[in-house]
C-alpha positions as CSV (number, residue, x, y, z in Angstrom):
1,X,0.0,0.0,0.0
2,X,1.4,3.1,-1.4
3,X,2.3,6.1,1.7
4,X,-0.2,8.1,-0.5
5,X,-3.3,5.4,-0.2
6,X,-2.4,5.5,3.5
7,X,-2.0,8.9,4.4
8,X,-5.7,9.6,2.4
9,X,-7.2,6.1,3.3
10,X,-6.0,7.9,7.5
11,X,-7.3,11.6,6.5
12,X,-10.7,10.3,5.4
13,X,-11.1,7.6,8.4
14,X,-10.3,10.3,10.6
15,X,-13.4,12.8,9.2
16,X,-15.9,9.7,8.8
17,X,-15.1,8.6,12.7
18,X,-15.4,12.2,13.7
19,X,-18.5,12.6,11.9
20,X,-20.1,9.3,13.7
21,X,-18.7,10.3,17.0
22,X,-20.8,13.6,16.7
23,X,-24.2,12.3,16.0
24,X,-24.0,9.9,18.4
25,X,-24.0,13.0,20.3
26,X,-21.9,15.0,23.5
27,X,-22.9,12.1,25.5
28,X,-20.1,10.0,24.0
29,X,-17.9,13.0,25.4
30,X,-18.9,13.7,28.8
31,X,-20.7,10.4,30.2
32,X,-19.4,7.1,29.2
33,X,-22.0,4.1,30.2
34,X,-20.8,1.0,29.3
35,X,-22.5,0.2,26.5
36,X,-20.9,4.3,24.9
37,X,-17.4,2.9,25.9
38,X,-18.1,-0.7,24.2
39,X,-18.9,1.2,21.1
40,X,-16.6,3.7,21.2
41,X,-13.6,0.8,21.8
42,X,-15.2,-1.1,18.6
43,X,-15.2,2.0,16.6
44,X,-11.6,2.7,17.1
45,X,-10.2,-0.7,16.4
46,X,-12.5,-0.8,13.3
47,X,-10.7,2.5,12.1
48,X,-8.0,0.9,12.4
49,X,-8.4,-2.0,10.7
50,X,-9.7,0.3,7.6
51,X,-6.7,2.0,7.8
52,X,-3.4,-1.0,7.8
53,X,-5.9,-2.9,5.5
54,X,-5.2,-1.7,2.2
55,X,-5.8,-4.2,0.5
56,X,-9.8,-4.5,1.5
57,X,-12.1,-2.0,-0.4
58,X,-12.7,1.2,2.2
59,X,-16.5,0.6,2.4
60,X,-16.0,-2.6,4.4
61,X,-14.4,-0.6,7.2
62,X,-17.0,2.1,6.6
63,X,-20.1,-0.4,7.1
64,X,-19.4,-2.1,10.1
65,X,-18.8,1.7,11.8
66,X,-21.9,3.0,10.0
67,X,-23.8,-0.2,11.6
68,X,-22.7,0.7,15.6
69,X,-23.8,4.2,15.0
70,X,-27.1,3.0,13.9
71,X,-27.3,0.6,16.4
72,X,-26.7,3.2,19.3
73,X,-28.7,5.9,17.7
74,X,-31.3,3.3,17.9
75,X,-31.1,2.1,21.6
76,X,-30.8,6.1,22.7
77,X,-34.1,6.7,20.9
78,X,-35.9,3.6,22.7
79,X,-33.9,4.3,26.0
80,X,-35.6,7.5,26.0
81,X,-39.2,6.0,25.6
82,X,-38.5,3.1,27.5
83,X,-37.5,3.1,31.2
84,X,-37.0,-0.7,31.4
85,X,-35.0,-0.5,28.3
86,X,-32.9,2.3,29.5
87,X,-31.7,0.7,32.7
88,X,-31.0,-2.6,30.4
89,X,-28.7,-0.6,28.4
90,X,-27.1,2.2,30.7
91,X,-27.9,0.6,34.2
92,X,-28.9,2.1,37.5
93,X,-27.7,4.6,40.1
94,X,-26.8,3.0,43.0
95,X,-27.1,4.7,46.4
96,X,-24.0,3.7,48.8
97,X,-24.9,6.4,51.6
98,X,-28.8,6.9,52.6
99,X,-29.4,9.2,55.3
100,X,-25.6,9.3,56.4
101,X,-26.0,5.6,56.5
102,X,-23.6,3.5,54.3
103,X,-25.4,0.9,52.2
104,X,-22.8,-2.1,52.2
105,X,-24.7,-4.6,50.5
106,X,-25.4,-1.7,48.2
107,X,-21.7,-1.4,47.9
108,X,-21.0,-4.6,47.4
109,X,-23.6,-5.4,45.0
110,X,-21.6,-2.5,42.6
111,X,-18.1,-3.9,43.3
112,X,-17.3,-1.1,45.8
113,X,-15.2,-1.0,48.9
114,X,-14.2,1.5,51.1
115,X,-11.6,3.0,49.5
116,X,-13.0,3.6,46.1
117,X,-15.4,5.4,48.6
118,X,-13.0,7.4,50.4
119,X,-11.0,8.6,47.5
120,X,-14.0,10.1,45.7
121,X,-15.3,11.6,48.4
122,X,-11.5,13.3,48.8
123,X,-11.5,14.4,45.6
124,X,-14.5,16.4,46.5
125,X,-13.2,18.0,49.4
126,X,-15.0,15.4,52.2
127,X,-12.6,13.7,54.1
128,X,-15.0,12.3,56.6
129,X,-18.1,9.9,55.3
130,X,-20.2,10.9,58.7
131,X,-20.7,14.6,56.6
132,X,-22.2,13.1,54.3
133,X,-25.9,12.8,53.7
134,X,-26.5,11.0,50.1
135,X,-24.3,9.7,48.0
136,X,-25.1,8.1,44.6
137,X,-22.7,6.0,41.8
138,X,-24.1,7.0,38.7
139,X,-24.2,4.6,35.8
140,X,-20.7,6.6,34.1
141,X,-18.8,5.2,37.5
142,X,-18.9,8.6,39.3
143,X,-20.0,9.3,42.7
144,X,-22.7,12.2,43.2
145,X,-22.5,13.4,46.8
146,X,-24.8,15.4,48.8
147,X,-23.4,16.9,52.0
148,X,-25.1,17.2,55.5
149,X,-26.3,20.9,56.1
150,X,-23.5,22.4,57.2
151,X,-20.7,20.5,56.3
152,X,-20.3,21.5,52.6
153,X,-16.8,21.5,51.5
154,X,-15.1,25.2,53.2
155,X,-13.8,27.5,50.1
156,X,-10.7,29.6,50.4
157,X,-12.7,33.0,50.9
158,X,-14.1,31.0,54.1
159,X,-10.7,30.0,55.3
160,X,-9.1,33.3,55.3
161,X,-10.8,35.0,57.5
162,X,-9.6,31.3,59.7
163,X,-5.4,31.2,58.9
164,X,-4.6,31.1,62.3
165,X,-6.8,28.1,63.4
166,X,-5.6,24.4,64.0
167,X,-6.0,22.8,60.3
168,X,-7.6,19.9,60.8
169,X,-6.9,16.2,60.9
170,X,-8.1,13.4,58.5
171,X,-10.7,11.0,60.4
172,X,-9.1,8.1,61.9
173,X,-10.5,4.6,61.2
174,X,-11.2,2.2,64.1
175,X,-13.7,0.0,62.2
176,X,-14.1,-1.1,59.1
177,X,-16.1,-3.8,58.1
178,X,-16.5,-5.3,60.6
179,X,-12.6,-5.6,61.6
180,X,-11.1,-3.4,64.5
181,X,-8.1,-1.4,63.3
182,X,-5.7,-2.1,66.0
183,X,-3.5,0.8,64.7
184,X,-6.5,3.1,64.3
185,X,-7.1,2.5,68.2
186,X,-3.5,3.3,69.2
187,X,-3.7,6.7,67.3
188,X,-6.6,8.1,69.2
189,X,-5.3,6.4,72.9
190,X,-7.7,3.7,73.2
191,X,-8.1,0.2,73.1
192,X,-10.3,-2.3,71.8
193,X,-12.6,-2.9,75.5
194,X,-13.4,0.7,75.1
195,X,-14.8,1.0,71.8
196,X,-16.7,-2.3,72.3
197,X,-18.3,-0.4,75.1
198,X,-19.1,2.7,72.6
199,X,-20.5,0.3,70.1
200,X,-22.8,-1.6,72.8
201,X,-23.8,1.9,74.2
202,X,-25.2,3.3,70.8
203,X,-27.4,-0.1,70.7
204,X,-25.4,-2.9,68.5
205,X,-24.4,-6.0,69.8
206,X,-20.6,-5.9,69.1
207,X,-18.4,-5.0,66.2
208,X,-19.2,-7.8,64.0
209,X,-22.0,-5.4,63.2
210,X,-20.3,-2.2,62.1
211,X,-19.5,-1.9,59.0
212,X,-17.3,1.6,59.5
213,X,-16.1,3.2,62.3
214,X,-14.3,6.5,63.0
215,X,-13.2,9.8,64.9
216,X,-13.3,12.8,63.8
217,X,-10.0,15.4,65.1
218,X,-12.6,16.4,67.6
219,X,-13.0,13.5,69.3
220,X,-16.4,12.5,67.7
221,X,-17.0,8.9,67.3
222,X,-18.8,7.9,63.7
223,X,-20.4,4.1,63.9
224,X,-22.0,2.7,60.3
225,X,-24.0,-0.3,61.1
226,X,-24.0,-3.3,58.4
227,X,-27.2,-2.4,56.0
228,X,-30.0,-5.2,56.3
229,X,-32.5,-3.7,53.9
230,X,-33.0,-4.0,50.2
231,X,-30.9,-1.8,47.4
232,X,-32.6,1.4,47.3
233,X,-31.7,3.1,43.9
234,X,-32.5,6.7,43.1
235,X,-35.5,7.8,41.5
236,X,-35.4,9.6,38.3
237,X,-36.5,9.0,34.9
């Protein structure tokens, strides 16, 4: 295959995939279900197979790529007149914390442990779970969080006015599911008899039944019981 066939075989692959990606709309873009990233994978190795295979006429690259965008066109229109359809294709929400309650069957329905938890909620400026009121995994993979009242994320023009205060301290893990953190205990100059006390006094049986425990840097003591009800997803059309 001459450099010339490849370089306009490349330059009109290139325009045809950009053209497809575009009416299968800014979805594709912003919110990847997995369904818009199976597509979106097959596209791309089709491309390229249209492109090193010189030898095959250009339409049989073309055809197969014009077929997915039919296809998803298709399933959006239905997903948007069919509910059952839509959650078939796309999924459901899931909600991991109701009512400042962790839902760890929830969680481990999705695949989801703590950490994965933890780090998003970091990454949007919560470092303690006990702030926070709701918190839903959307079907794209990323966690929506709704904060208590009154313990939104602080800005910089709140700080300011605060530079000479104590910063404060990530919360320190003493439970988690359902395993006493030893290390977690030593931190915060207790031991294991007293928090089976704390546990017993807020009405659970023993620690077995916790599925996160922690303290805040002012001394506050955050329990998370194991969930026993049903997988509550979020409403919504």
């Amino acid at each position: 295959m001459e450099w010339t066939e490849v370089f306009f075989r490349t330059l009109f692959i290139y325009f045809f995939v950009l053209i497809v990606m575009r009416l299968m709309g800014k979805r594709e873009i912003g919110k990847l279900s997995v369904f818009d990233l199976v597509v979106s994978i097959m596209i791309a190795d089709l491309a390229v197979i249209s492109i090193e295979n010189g030898d095959r006429p250009l339409v049989h690259g073309i055809l197969p790529i014009a077929t997915l965008l039919v296809t998803q066109i298709g399933l959006s229109y239905l997903s948007l007149k069919n509910r059952t359809i839509r959650h078939i294709v796309d999924g459901k929400p899931a909600m991991l914390i109701k009512n400042g309650r962790i839902q760890d069957k929830v969680m481990a329905k999705n695949r989801y442990n703590l950490d994965d938890l933890m780090a998003q909620l970091r990454e949007k400026g919560i470092d303690n779970v006990a702030d926070v009121e709701f918190a839903i995994l959307e079907t794209s993979g990323k966690l929506s969080v709704f904060p208590k009242e009154g313990k939104k994320p602080v800005s910089k023009e709140d700080l300011f006015p605060l530079q000479s205060t104590k910063p404060s301290q990530l919360p320190v893990f003493l439970i988690v599911e359902g395993r006493v953190l030893e290390e977690g205990l030593r931190r915060i100059g207790r031991d294991r008899l007293w928090l089976e006390q704390e546990v017993r006094r807020r009405g659970h049986r023993g620690v077995e039944e916790i599925f996160l425990a922690t303290m805040d840097d002012r001394g506050r003591l955050h329990l998370d019981g194991r969930d026993d009800g049903e997988e509550d997803s979020p409403g919504g059309g």
